[in-house]
Structure formats: C-alpha cells, structure tokens
Backbone as JSON, one array per atom type, in Angstrom:
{
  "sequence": "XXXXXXXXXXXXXXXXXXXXXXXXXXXXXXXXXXXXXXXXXXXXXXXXXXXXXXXXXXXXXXXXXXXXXXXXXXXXXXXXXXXXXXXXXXXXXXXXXXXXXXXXXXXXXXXXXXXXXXXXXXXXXXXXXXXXXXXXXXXXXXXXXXXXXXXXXXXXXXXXXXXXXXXXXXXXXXXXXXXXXXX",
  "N": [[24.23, -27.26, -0.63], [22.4, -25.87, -1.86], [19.59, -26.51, -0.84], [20.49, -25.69, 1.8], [20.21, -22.61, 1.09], [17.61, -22.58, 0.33], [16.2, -23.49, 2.67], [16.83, -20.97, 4.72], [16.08, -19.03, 3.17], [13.21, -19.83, 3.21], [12.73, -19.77, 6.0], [13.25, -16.56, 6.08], [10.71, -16.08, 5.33], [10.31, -15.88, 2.69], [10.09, -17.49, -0.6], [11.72, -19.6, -2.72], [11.21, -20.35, -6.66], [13.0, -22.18, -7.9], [13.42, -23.19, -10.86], [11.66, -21.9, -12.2], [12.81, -19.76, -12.24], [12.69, -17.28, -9.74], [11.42, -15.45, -6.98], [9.21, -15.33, -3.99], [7.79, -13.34, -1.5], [6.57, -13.08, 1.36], [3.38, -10.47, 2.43], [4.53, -9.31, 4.56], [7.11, -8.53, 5.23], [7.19, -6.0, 4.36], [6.83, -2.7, 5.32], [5.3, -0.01, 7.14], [4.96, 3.6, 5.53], [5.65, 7.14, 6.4], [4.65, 7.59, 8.92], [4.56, 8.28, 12.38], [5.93, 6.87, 14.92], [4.28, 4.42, 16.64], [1.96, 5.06, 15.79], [1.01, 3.67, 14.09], [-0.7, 2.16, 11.66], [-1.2, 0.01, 9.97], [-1.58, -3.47, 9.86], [-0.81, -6.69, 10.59], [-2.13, -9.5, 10.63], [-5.01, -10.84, 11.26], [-6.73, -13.56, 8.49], [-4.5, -14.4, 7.71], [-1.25, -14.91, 8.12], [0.25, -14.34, 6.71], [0.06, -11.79, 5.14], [-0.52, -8.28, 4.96], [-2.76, -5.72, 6.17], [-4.92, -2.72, 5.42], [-7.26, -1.32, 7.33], [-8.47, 1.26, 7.55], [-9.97, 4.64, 6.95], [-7.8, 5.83, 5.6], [-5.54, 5.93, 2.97], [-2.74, 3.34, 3.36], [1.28, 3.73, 3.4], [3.55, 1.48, 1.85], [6.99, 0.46, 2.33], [8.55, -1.95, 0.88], [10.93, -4.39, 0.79], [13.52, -5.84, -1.57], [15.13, -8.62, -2.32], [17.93, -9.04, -3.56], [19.05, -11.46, -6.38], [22.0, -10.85, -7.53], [23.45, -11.53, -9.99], [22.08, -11.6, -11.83], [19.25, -10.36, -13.85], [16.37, -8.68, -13.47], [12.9, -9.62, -14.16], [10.61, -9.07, -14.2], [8.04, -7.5, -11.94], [5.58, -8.74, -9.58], [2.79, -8.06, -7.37], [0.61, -8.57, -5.05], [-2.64, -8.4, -4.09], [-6.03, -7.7, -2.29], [-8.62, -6.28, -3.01], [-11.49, -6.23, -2.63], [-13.18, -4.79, -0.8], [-12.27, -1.97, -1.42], [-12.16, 1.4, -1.56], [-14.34, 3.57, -3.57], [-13.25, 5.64, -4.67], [-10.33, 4.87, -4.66], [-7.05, 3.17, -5.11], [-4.93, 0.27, -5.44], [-1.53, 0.27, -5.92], [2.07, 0.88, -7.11], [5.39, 1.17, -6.86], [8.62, 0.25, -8.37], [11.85, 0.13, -7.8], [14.91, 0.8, -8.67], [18.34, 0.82, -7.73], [21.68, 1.79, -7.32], [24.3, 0.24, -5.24], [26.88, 0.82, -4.58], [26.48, 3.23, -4.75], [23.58, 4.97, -3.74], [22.26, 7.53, -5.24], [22.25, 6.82, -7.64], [20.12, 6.38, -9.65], [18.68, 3.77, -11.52], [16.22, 2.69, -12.65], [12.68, 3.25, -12.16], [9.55, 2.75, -12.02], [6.37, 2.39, -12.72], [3.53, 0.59, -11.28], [1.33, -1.76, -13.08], [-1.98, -3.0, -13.19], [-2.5, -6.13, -14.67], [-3.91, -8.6, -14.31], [-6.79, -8.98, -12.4], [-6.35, -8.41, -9.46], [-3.3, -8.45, -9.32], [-0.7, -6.26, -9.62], [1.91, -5.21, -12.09], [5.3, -4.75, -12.25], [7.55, -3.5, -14.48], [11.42, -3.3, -15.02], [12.7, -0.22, -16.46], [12.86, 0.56, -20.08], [15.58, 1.51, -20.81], [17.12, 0.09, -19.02], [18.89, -2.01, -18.8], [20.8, -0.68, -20.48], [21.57, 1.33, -18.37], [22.28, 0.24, -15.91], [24.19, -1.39, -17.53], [26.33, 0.94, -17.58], [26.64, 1.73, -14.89], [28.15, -0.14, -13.24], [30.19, -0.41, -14.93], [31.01, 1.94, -14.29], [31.71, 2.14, -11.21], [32.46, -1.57, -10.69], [35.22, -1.44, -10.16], [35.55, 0.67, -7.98], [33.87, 0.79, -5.76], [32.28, -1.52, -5.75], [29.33, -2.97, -7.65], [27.16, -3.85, -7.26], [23.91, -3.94, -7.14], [20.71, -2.63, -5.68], [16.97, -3.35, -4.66], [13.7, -1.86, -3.82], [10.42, -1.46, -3.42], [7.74, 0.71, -3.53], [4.82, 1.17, -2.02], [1.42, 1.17, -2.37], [-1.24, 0.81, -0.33], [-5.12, 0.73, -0.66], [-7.41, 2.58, 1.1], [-10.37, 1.97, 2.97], [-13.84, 1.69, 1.86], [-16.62, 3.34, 2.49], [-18.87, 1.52, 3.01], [-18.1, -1.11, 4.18], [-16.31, -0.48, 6.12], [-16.98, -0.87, 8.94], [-17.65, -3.61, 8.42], [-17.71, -6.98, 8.19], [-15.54, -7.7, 6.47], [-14.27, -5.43, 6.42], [-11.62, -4.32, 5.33], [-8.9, -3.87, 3.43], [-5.78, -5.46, 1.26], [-2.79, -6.29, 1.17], [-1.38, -8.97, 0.03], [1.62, -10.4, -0.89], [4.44, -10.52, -2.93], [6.43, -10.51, -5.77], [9.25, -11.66, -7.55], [10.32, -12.16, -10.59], [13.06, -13.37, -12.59], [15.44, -12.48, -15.55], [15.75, -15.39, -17.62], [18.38, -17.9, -17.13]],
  "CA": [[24.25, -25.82, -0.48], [20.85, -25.2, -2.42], [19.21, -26.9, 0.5], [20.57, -24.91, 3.18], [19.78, -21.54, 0.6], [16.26, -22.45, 0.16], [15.48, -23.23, 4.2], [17.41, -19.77, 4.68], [14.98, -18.38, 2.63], [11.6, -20.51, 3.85], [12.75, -19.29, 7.72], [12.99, -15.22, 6.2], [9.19, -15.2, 4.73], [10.23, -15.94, 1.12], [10.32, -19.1, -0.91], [12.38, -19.71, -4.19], [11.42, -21.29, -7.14], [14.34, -22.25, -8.64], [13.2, -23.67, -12.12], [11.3, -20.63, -12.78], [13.63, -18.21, -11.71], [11.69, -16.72, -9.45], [11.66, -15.64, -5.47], [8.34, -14.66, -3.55], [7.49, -13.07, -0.07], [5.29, -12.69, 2.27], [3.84, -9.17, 2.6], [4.93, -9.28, 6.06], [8.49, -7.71, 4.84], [7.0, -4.53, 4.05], [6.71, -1.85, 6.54], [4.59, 1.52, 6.47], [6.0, 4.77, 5.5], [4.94, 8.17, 6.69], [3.61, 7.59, 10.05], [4.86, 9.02, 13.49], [6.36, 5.88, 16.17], [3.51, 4.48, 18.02], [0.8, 5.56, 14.87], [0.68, 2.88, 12.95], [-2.21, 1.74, 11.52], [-1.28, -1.31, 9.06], [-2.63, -4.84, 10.62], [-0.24, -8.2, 10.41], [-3.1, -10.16, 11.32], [-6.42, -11.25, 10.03], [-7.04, -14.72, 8.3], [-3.37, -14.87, 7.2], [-0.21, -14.76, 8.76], [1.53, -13.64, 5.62], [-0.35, -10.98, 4.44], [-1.03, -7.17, 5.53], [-4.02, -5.11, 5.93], [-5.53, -1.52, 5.98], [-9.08, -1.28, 7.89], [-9.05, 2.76, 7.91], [-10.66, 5.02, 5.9], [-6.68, 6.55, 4.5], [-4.0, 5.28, 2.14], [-1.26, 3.06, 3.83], [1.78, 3.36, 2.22], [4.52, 0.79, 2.57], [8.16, -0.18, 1.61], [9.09, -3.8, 1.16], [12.39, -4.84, 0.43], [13.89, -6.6, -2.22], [16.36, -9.41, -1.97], [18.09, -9.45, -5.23], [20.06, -12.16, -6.66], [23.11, -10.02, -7.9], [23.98, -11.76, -11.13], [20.27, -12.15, -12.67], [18.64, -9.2, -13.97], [14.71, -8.68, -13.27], [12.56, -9.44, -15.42], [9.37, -8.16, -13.75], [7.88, -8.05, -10.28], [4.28, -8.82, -9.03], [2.52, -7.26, -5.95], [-0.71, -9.48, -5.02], [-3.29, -7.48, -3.28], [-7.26, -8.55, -2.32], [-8.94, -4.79, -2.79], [-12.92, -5.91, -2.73], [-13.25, -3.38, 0.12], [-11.97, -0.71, -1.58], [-13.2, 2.45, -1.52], [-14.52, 3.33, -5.0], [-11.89, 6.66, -5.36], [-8.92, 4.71, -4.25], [-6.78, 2.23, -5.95], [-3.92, -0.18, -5.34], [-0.44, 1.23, -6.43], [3.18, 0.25, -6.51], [6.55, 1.71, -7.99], [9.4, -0.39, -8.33], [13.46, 1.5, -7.56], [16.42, -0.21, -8.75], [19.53, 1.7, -7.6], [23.18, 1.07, -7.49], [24.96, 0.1, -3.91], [27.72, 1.79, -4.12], [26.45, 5.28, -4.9], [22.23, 5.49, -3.94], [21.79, 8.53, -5.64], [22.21, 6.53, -8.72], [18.54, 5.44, -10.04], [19.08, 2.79, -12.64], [15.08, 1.9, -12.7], [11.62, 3.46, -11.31], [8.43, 1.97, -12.85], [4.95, 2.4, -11.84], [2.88, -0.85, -11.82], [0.24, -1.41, -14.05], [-3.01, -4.28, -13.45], [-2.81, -7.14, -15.58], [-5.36, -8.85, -13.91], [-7.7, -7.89, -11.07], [-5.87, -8.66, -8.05], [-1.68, -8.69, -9.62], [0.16, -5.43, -9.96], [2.98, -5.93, -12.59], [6.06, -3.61, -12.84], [8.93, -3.98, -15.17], [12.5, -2.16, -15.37], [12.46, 0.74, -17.6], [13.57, 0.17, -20.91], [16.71, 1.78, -20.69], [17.92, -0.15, -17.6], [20.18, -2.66, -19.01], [21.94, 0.25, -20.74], [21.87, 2.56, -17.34], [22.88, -0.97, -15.79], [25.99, -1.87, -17.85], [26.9, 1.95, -17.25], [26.93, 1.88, -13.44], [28.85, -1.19, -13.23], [31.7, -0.25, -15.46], [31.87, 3.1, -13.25], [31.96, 1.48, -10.07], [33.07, -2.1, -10.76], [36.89, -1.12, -9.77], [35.9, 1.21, -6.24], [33.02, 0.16, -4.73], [31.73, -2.57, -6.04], [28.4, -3.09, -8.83], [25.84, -4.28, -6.84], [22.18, -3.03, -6.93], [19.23, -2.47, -4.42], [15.53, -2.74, -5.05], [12.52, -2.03, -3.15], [8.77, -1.87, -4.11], [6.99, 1.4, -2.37], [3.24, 0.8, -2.83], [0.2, 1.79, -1.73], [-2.72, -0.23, 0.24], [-5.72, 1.85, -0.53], [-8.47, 3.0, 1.95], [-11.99, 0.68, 2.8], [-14.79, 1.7, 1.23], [-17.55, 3.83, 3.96], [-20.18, 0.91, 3.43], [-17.73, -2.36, 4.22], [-15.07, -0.27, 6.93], [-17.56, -1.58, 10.03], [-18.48, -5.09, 8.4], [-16.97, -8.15, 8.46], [-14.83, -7.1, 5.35], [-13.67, -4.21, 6.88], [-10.19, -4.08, 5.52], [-7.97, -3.86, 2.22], [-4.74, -6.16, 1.85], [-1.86, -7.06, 0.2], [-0.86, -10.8, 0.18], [2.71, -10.55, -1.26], [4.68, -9.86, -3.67], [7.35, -11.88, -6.72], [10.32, -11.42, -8.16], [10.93, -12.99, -11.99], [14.46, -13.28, -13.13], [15.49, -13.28, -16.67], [16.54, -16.87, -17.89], [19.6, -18.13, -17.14]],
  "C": [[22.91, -25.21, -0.89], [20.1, -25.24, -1.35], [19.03, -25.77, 1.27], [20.09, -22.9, 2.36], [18.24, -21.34, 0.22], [15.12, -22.42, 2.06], [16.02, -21.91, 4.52], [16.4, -18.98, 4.35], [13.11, -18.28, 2.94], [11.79, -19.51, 5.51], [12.61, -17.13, 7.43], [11.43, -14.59, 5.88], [9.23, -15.46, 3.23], [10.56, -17.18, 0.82], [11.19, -18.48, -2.53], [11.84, -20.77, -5.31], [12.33, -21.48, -8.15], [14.63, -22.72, -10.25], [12.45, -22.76, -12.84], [12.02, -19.86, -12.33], [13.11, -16.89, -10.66], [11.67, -16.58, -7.95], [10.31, -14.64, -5.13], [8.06, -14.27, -2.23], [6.48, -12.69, 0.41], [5.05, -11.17, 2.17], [4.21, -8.41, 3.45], [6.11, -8.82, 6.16], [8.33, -6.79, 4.65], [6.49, -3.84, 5.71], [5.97, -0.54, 6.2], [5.28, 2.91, 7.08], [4.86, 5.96, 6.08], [4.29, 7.99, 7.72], [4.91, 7.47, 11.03], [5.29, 7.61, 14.16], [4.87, 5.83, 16.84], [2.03, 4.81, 17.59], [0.33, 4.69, 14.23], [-0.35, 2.01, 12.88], [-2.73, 0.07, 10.69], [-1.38, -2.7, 9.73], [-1.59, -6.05, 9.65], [-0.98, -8.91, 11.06], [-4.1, -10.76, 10.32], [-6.5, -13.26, 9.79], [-5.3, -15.47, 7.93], [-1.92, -14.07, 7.96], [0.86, -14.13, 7.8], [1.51, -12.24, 4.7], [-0.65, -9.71, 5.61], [-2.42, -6.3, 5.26], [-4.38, -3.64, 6.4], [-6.96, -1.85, 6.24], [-8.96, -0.1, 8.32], [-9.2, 3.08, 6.75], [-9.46, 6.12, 5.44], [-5.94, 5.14, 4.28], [-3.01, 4.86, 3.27], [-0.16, 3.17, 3.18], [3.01, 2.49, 3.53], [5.63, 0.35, 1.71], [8.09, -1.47, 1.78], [9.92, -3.6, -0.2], [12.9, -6.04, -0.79], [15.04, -7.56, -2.4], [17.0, -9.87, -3.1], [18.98, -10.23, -5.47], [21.26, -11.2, -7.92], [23.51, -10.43, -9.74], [22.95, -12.69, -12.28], [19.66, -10.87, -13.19], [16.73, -9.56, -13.9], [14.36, -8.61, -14.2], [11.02, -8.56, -15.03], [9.01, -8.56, -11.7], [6.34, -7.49, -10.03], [4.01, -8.45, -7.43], [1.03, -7.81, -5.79], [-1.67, -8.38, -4.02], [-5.03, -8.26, -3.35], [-8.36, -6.99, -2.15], [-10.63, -5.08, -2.71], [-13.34, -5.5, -1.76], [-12.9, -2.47, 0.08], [-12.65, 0.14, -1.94], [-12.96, 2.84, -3.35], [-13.47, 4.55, -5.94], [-10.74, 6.11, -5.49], [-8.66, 3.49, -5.08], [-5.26, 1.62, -5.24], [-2.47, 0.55, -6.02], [1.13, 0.79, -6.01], [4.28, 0.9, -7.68], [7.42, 0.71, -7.49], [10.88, 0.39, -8.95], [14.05, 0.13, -7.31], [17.66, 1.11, -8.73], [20.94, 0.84, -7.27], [23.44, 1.43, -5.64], [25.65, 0.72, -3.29], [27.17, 3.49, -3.74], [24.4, 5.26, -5.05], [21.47, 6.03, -4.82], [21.47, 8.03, -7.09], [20.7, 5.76, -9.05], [18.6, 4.43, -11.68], [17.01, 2.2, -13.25], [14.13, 2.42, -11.69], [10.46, 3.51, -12.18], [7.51, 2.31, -11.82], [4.61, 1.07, -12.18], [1.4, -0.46, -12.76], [-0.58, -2.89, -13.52], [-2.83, -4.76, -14.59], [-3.61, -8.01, -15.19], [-6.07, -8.01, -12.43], [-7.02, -7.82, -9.78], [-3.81, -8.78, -8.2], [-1.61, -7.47, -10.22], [1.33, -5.9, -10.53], [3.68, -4.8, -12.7], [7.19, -4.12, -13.27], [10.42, -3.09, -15.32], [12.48, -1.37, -16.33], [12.98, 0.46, -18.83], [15.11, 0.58, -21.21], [17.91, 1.07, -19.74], [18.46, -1.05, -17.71], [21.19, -1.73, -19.65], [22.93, 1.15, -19.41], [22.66, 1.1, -16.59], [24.38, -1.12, -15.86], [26.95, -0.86, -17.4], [27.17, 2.3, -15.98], [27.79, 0.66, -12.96], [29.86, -1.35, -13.75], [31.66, 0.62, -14.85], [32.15, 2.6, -12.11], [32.57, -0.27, -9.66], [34.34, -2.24, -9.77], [36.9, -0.49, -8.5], [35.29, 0.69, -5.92], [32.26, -1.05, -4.5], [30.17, -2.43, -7.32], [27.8, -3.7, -8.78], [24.9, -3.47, -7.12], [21.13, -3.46, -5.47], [18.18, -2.41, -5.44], [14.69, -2.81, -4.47], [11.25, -1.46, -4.11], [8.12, -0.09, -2.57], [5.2, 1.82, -2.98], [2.3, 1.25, -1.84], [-1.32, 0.97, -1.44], [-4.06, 0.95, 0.33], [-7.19, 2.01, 0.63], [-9.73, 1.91, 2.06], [-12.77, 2.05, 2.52], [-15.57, 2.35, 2.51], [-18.46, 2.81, 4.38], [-19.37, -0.86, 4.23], [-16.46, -1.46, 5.48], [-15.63, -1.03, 8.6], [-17.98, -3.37, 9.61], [-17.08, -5.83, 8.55], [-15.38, -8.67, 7.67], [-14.25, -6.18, 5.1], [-11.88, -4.05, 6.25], [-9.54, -4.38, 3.67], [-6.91, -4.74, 2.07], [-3.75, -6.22, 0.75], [-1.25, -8.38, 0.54], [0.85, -10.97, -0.23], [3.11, -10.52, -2.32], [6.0, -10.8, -4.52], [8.03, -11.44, -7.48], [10.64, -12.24, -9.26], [12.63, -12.48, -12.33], [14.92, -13.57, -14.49], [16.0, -14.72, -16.94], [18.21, -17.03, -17.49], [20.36, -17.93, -18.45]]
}
C-alpha cells in the first residue's frame, strides 16, 4: 500500500519522504492569482520542468495547494525560490493558511514566511494553532467532519531593469516542503 501511495504521489508532482516526515512539490502546482483569462504571465518552462518563472518587470502572485496528511500536524513549510534577477525593491514572499474543511471561514493558522537562508522561505503555524486546532475539531468532529486545508499564497517578485532582456531574464520558484511533526 505504501508503494502504490508513494507512485500516486511521484505521478502528481510531489515526492514523500517518509522517514523524515516530510512531502515536497514541484512548483508546477501553484497557479497565479489576480490576472484576467488569457493574461497570464507566469512561465512553466525554462531549464526545469518543475519549477515556475516570472520574466516581467511586476509581482506574480500565486496559490499552491497543500496536500495535507490529516492526522500529522505541520511542523513548518519551505518555499525554494532562485531570486538573483531580482529587482533590488522587490522581494520573495509567502503566507501560509490553515483552515478548517468543514466551515472555511474558520482560520486556524496564517503566517508570513521569513528567510532562513538565501534562497528557502520558512513559515510555521502560529503559536496558538494547536489550541485553535483542538478547538475546531471538538466543534465540528460530530457534523461535518475535522479536517483542515492549507495553501501557501506567495509572491514571485519582479526582474531587475538590467537582467529582464539578458540571458537571466527571469525570477523563479523551484518548489516548495511540507515537515510533519514526529510521529
């Protein structure tokens, strides 16, 4: 059964590693927000098949989806990005929304990321969010169920005026990783 849950996973864009607790995806799962049908400007292309790219001179922004294992809590989640074409105002950027299934409206978790190194955005659940957690899960439990959702809505920032015509023309994000606390 692991087997067939790890090729499952290899065939959607994401791999598991299962001894670290841990599930990563391509950034090829994210999609860009705020733009008209038929506008879009974000680039699945380039040197890598798994990664996305801005080559204009605005902010992309983009959702990507989170595939959560239900009975694990997060422990943090990385957002890989390759910005040495960024323009010198703009910056990488990523919030991370944990909400309940049943009922949306419910926000259990919204984190900004923070650099821990040069190229890995890290964001962690708020500190409250095993309390807000246990509390949405004994209300709903019994009707609807006491699942969660989480997506990642982040920001690919602009090229740079002197690198948007060169060869380097472009901004990216490479993908993005899900830690799970310990078993």
């Amino acid at each position: 059964m692991k087997i067939k849950a790890i090729l499952i996973c290899l065939s959607m864009g994401m791999s598991a590693n299962l001894a670290a607790n841990s599930v990563s995806y391509n950034a090829t799962e994210c999609v860009q927000r705020y733009v008209n049908p038929g506008e879009e400007t974000l680039k699945y292309r380039h040197r890598s098949s798994s990664s996305i790219e801005n080559a204009t001179a605005q902010d992309i922004y983009v959702y990507c989806p989170l595939n959560l294992q239900q009975n694990t809590q997060i422990e943090s989640v990385h957002a890989y990005f390759n910005l040495a074409s960024k323009h010198p105002s703009a910056n990488a950027a990523c919030t991370l929304e944990i909400k309940g299934m049943a009922n949306p409206s419910v926000r259990l978790s919204t984190t900004s990321g923070t650099f821990e190194r040069a190229s890995r955005l890290t964001m962690r659940p708020a500190e409250d969010y095993e309390a807000r957690l246990a509390a949405y899960q004994s209300s709903y439990q019994n009707t609807w169920g006491e699942d969660v959702s989480a997506h990642l809505n982040c920001i690919i920032p602009r090229v740079s005026d002197e690198a948007i015509n060169g060869p380097y023309g472009y901004t990216r994000m490479v993908g993005y990783v899900i830690n799970y606390t310990s078993l």
